[in-house]
C-alpha positions as CSV (number, residue, x, y, z in Angstrom):
1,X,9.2,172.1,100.8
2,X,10.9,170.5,104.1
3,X,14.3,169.4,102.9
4,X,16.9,168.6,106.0
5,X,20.1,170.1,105.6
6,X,22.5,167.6,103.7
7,X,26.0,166.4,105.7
8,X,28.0,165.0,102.4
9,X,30.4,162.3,103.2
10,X,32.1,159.2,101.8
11,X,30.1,155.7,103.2
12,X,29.5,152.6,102.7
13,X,26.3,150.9,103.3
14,X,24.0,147.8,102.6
15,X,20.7,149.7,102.4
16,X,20.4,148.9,98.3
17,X,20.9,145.5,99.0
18,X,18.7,145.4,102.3
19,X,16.0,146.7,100.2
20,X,16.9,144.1,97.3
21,X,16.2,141.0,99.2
22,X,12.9,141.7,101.0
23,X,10.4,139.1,100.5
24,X,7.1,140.4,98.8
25,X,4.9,142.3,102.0
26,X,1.9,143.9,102.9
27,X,4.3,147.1,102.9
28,X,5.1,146.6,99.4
29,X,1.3,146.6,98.4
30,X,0.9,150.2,100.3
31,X,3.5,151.6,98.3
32,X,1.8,150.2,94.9
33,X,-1.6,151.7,96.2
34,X,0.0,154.8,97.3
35,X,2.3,155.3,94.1
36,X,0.8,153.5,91.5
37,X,-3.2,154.0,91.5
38,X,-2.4,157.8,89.6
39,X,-1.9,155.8,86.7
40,X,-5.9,155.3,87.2
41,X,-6.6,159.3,86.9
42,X,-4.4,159.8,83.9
43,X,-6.3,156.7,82.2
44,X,-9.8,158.2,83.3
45,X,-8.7,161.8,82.1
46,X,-7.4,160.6,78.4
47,X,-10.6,157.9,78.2
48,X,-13.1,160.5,79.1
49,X,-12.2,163.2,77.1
50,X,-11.6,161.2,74.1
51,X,-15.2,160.0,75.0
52,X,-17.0,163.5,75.3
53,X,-16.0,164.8,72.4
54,X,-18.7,164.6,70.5
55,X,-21.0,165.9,73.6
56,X,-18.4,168.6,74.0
57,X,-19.1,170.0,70.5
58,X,-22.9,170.1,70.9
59,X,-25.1,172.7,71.1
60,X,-26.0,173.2,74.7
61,X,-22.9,171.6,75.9
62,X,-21.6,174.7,77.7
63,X,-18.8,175.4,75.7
64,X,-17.8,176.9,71.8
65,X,-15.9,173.9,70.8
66,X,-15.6,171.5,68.2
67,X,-15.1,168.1,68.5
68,X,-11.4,168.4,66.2
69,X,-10.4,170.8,69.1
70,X,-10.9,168.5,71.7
71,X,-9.6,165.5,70.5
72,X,-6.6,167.2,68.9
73,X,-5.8,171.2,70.7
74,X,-6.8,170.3,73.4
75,X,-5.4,166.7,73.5
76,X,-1.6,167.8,72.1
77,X,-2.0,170.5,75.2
78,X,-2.7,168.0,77.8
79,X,0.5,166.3,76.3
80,X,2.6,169.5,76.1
81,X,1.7,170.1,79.8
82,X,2.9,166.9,80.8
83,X,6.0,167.0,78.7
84,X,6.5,170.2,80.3
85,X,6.0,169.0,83.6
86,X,8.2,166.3,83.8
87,X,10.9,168.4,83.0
88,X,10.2,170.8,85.5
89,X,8.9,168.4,88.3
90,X,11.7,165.9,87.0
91,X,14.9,168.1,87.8
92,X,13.8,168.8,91.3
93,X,12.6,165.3,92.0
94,X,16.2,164.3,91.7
95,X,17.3,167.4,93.5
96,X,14.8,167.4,96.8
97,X,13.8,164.1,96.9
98,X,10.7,161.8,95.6
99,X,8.0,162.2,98.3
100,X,7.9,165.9,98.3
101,X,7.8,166.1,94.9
102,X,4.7,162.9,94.3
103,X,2.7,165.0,97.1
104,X,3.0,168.5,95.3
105,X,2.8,166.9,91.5
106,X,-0.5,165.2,93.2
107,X,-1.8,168.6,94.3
108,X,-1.5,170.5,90.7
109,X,-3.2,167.3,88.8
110,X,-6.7,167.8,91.6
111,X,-6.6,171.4,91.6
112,X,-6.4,171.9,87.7
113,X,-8.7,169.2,86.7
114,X,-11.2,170.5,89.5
115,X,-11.1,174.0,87.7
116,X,-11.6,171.9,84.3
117,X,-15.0,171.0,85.1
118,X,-16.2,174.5,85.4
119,X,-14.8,175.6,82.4
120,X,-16.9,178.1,81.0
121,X,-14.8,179.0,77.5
122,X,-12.9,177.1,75.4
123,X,-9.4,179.2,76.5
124,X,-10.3,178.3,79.8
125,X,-11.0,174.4,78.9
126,X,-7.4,174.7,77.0
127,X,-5.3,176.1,80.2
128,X,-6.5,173.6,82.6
129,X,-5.7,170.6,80.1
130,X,-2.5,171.8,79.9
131,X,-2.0,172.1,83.5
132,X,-3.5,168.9,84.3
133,X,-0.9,167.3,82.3
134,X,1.9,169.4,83.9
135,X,1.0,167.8,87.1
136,X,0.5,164.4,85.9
137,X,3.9,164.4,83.8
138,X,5.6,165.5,87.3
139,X,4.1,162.2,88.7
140,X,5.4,160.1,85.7
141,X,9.1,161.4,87.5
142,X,8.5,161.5,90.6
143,X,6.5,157.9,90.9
144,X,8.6,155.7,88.9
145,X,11.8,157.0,90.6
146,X,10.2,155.8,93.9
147,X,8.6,152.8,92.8
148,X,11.6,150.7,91.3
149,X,14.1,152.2,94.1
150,X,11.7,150.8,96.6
151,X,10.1,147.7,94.9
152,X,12.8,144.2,95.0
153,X,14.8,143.7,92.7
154,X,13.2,140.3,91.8
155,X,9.8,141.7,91.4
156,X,10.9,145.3,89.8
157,X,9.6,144.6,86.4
158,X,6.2,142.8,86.8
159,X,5.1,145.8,89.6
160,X,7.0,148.4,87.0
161,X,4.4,146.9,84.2
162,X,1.5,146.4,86.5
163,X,1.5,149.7,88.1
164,X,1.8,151.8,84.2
165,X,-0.6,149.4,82.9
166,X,-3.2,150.9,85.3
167,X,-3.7,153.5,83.4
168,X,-6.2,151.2,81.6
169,X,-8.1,150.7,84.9
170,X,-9.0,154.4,84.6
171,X,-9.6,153.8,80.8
172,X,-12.2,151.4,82.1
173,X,-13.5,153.5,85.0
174,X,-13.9,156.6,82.3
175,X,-15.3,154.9,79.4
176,X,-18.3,153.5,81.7
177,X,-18.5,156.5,83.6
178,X,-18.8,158.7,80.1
179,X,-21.5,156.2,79.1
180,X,-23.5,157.2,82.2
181,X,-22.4,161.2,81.8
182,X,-23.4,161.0,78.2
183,X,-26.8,160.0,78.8
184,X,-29.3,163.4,78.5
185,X,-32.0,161.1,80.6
186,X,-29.7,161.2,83.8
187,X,-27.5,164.4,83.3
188,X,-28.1,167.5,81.5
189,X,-25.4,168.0,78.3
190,X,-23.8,170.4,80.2
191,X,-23.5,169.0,83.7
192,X,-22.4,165.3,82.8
193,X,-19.1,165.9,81.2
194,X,-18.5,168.3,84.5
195,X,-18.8,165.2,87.0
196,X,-16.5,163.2,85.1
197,X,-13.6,165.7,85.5
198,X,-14.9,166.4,89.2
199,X,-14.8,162.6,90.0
200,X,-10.9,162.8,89.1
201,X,-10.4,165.5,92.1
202,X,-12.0,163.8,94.2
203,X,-10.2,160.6,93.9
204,X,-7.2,162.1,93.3
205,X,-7.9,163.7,96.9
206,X,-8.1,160.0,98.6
207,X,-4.8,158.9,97.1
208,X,-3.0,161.9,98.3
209,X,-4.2,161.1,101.7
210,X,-2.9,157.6,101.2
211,X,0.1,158.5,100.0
212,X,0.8,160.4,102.8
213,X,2.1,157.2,104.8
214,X,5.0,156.7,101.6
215,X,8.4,156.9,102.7
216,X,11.1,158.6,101.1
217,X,13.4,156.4,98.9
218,X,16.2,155.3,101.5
219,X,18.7,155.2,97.8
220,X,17.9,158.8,97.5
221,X,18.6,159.8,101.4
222,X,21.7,157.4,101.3
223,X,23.3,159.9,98.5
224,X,22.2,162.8,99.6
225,X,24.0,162.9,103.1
226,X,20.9,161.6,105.1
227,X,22.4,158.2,105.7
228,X,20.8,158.2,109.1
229,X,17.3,159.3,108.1
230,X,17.4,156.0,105.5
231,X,18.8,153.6,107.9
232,X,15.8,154.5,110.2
233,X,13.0,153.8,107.1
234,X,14.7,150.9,106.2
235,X,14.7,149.5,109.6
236,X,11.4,150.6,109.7
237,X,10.4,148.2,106.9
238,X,12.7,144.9,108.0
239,X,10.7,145.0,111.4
240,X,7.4,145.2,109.6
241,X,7.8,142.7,107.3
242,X,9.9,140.2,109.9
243,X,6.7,140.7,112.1
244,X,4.6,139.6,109.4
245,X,6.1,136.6,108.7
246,X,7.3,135.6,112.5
247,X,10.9,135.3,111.5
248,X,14.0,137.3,111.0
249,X,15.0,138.2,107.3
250,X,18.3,136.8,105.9
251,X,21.6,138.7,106.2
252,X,21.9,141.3,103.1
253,X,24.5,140.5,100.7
254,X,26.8,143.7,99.5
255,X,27.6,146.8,100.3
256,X,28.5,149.8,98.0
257,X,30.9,152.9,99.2
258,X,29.5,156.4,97.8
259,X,30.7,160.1,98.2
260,X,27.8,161.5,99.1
261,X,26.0,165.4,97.3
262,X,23.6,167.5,97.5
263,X,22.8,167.8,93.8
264,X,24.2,166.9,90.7
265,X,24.3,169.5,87.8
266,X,22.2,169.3,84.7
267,X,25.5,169.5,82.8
268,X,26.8,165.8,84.3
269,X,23.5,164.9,83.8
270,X,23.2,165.5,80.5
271,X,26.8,164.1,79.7
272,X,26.1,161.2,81.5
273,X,23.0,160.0,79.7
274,X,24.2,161.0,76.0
275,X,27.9,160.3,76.2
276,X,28.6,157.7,78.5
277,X,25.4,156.3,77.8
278,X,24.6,157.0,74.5
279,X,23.2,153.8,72.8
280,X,21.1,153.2,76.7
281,X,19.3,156.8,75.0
282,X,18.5,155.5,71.6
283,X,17.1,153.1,73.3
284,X,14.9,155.5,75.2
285,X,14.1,157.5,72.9
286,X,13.1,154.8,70.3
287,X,10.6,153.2,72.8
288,X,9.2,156.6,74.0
289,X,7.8,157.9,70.3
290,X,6.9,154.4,69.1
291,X,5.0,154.3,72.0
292,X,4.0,157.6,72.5
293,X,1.9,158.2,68.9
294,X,0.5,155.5,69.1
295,X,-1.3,155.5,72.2
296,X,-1.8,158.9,72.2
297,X,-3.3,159.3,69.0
298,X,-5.6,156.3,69.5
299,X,-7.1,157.4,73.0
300,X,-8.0,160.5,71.9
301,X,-9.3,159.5,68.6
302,X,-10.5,156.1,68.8
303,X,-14.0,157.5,70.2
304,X,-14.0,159.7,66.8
305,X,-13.8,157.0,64.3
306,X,-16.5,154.9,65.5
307,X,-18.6,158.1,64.8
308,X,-17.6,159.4,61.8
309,X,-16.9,155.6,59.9
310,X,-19.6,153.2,61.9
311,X,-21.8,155.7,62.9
312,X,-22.0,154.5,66.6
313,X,-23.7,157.2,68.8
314,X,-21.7,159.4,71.0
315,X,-23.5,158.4,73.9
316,X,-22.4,154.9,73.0
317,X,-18.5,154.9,72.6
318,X,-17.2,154.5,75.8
319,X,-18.9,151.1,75.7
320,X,-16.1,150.3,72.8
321,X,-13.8,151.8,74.2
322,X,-14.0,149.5,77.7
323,X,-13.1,146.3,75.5
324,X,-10.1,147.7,74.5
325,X,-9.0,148.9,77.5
326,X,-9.7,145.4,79.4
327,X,-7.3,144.2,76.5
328,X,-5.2,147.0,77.5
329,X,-4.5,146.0,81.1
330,X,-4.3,142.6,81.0
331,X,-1.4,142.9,78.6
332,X,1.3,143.9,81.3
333,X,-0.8,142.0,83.7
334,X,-0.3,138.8,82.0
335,X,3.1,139.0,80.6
336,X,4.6,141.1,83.4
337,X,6.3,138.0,85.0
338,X,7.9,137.3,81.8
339,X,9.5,140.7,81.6
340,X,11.6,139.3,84.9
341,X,11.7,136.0,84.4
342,X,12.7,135.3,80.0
343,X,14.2,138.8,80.3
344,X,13.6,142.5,79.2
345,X,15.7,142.4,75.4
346,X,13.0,139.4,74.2
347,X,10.2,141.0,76.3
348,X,10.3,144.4,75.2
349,X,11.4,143.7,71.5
350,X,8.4,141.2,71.2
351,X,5.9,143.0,72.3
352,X,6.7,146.2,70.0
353,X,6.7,143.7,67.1
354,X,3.6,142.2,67.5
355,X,1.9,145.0,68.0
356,X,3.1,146.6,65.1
357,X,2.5,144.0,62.6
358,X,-1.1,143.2,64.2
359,X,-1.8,147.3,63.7
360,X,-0.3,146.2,60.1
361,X,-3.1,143.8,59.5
362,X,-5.8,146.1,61.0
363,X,-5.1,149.1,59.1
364,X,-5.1,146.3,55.5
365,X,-8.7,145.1,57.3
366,X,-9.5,148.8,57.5
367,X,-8.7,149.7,53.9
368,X,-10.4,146.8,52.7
369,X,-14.2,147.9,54.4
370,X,-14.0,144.3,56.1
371,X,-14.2,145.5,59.7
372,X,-17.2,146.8,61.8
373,X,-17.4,149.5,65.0
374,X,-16.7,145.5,66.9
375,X,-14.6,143.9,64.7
376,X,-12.4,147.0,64.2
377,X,-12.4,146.9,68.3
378,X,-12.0,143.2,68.7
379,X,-8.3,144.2,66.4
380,X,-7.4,147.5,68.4
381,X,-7.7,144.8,71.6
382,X,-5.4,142.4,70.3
383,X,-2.7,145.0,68.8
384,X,-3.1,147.2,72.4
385,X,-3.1,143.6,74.8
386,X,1.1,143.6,73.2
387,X,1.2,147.6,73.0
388,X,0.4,148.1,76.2
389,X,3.1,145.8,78.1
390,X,5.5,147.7,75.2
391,X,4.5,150.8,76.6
392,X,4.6,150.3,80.0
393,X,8.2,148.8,79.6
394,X,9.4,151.7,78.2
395,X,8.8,153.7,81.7
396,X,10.4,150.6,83.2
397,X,13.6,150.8,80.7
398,X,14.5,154.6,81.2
399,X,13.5,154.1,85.1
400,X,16.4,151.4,85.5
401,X,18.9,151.9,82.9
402,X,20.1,155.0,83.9
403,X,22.1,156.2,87.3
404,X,20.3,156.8,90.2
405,X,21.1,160.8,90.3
406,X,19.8,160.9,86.8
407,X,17.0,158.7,87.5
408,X,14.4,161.1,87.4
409,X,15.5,163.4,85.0
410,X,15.9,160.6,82.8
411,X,12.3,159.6,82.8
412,X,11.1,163.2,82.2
413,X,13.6,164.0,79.5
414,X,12.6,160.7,77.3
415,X,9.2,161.0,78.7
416,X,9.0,164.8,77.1
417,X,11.1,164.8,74.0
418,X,9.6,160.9,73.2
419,X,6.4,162.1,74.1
420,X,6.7,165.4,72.2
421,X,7.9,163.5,68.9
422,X,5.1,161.1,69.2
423,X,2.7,162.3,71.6
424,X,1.5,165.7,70.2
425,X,1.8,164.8,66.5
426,X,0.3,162.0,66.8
427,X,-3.5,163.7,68.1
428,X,-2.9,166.4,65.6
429,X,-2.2,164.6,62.9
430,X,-4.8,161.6,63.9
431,X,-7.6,164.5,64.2
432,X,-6.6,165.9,60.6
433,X,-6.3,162.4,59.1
434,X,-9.8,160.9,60.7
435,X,-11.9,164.5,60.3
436,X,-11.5,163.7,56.2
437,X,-13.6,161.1,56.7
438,X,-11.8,159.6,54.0
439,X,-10.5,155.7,54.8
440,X,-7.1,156.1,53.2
441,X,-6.0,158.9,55.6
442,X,-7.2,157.0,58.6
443,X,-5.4,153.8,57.6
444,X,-2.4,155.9,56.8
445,X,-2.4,157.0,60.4
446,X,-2.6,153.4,61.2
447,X,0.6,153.0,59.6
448,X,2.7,155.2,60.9
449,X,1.9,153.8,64.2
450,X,2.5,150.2,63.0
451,X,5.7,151.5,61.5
452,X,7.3,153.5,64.3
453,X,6.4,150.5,66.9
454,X,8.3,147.5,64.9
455,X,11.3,150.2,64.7
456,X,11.2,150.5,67.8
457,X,11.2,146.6,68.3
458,X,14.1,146.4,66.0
459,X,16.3,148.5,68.5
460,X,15.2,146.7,71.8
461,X,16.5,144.0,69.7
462,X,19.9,145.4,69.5
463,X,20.3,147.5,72.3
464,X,17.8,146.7,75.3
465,X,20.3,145.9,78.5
466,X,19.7,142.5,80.5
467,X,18.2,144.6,83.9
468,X,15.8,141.5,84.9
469,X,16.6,140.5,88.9
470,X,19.7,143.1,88.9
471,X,19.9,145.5,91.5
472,X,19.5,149.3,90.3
473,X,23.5,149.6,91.4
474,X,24.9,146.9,89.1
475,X,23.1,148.3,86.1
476,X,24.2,151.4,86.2
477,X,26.5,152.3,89.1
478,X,25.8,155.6,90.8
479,X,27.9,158.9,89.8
480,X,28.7,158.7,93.5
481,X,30.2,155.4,93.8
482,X,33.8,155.6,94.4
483,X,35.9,154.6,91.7
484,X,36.8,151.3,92.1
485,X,32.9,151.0,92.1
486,X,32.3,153.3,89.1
487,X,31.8,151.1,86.1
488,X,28.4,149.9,85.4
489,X,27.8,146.3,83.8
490,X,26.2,146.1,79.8
């Protein structure tokens, strides 16, 4: 990777407050099309296997595997490779900036899930799930670092939202398009389920050609002895956006005096975020595993339980599995602006509440034998319309909360270890709990979901930090700052 040779100094610049008080801009909407649309391929990946399963574990499907693997080996793989990932990608994200790291993360996610579609064993199937999460948990990094240090202040937390609730756009695009591979008229059993993953390539192809035209985050060139290089993007910017509206911007307001490095060790890293910022992690990591079991032991198993309890035909559960998802996105969509505007401690506390006690009262509906395969969707859509704007803040939280060396490797370490806790449990134990066939076990799944999101409401409660409107700087000041600039606001 192309990294220009660093020229560390002390100086003091306005570019974080230049970026702050840009006016909403076409430019903005290329960086949300460029960054955010991968959320879309991560939702199509999860929706579509958790779709095929049952076709997967067919005779004649092209592969020895059983619909248990899919939805829960293969699944907790996919997880473990993006845990793994964003620890990887995450650490040299912060190291050697965002863009090289979003173009390369990019490039693993199309190459593996191209070679997923001509799996032809089940190892093979395995090793490219757990490589296309390796790339996709280097995007979680990589992405969110760039969006919120390039995104307004002002606007930070509805984008933040939008952008990680278009994962269910995907979810959308993957359950229809599963519908159509799923169907033995159109496709063959074993060439359907191949298109789906070859689809993914090919659009994760177009956004990497997109995202070509991304700059680098002027924050991380500022630190990083580039100060030069990020006055030129951010100038860049101010005369596109002053041409679009026909009138100069107004004068930026503060200034912020750093020593600029090259890197910053994992050690200080690690210090930083569990000793001076120890109740910031609980935070993190409470959000991250509520979150995390949840959704990923309902993605990859919802498809599952409409077989085995309602006896909905495979062919037919991406059809489900679109309602929810529509319920999904227009969670963040809707209450996005709130997150900025009543604030992120009610916001985020609220919305993992809710959700729980809803999944409460679904998994009592559940035990009871009152719900059908659209009832018993028509619940998952409320509970996930809360969950997913809880979710999506949690990306959000660890993205801003943290200082801006740490930044990435904050989001990869609560992503992993949250995600690990939550994330690969939660399809193993889901796949165990629903292949009994037994209602008990499935509503005992239910609530440990329900459970582990109103914990996790409880401690937003307590411990979320007031970041609506404030600039990245003022909630946690940069391990660069000079001292006098060094203490970060609660």
């Amino acid at each position: 990777m192309s990294v220009t040779a660093p020229r560390p100094g002390t100086v003091t610049s306005a570019i974080p407050a230049r970026l702050d008080r840009l006016p909403w801009s076409r430019w903005h909407w290329t960086i949300v099309i460029g960054l955010g649309t991968v959320w879309i391929l991560d939702g199509l990946e999860v929706t579509v296997v958790g779709n095929i399963a049952g076709r997967l574990s067919e005779p004649g499907s092209g592969l020895p595997i059983s619909s248990g693997q899919v939805t829960g080996v293969a699944a907790a793989l996919y997880v473990a490779g993006a845990c793994s990932g964003a620890l990887f990608w995450g650490r040299l994200t912060d190291r050697y900036g965002r863009k090289n790291l979003f173009m390369i993360t990019l490039a693993v996610y199309l190459a593996a899930t191209a070679l997923t579609a001509v799996s032809f064993s089940t190892w093979w199937f395995f090793l490219f799930r757990f490589l296309t999460g390796f790339g996709i948990g280097g995007e979680y990094a990589a992405i969110n670092s760039a969006i919120d240090e390039l995104i307004p202040a002002y606007y930070r937390g509805r984008v933040d939202l939008v952008i990680n609730g278009s994962f269910w756009l995907g979810a959308v695009g993957g359950s229809l398009l599963s519908v159509l591979a799923l169907n033995t008229d159109i496709l063959p059993k074993d060439l359907g389920w191949r298109l789906t993953f070859a689809l993914g390539a090919a659009l994760a192809l177009v956004i990497l050609l997109v995202r070509r035209h991304v700059p680098e985050s002027p924050r991380w060139l500022l630190i990083h002895g580039r100060e030069q290089e990020a006055e030129r993007v951010v100038t860049s910017i101010e005369q596109k956006i002053e041409a679009e509206r026909g009138e100069p911007l107004p004068r930026a307001k503060g200034e912020i005096t750093i020593r600029q490095r090259e890197s910053v060790g994992f050690g200080e890293i690690a210090r930083t975020v569990f000793s001076d910022y120890r109740k910031r992690a609980v935070l993190g990591f409470s959000l991250f595993i509520g979150q995390a079991f949840l959704y990923n032991a309902i993605t990859f198993g919802f498809g599952a339980i409409l077989t085995k309890f309602f006896d909905v035909p495979t062919g037919d559960t991406g059809y489900y599995f679109t309602v929810i998802a529509v319920g999904n996105f227009f969670g963040p969509l809707l209450l996005g602006k709130l997150f900025d505007t009543v604030g992120r401690r009610v916001m985020i506390s609220s919305t993992y509440l809710l959700s729980g006690l809803l999944l409460f009262g679904t998994a009592w509906l559940f035990d009871r034998g009152s719900l059908s395969a659209g009832t018993l969707t028509a619940c998952w859509c409320a509970v996930l319309f809360f969950a997913s704007a809880g979710a999506s803040s949690a990306y959000l939280t660890v993205s801003e909360i943290f200082p801006m060396e740490t930044r990435a490797m904050s989001i990869a370490f609560f992503y992993a270890l949250g995600t690990a806790a939550g994330g690969i449990s939660g399809p193993l134990l889901f796949a165990d709990l629903t292949d009994t066939g037994r209602v008990g076990d499935t509503v005992l799944a239910f609530q440990i979901g329900a459970s582990l999101m109103c914990a996790a409401g409880v401690v937003a409660a307590l411990l979320a930090v007031r970041a609506e409107r404030r600039p990245l700087e003022d909630i946690a000041k940069p391990l660069t700052a000079t001292a006098a600039q060094a203490q970060a606001t609660p």
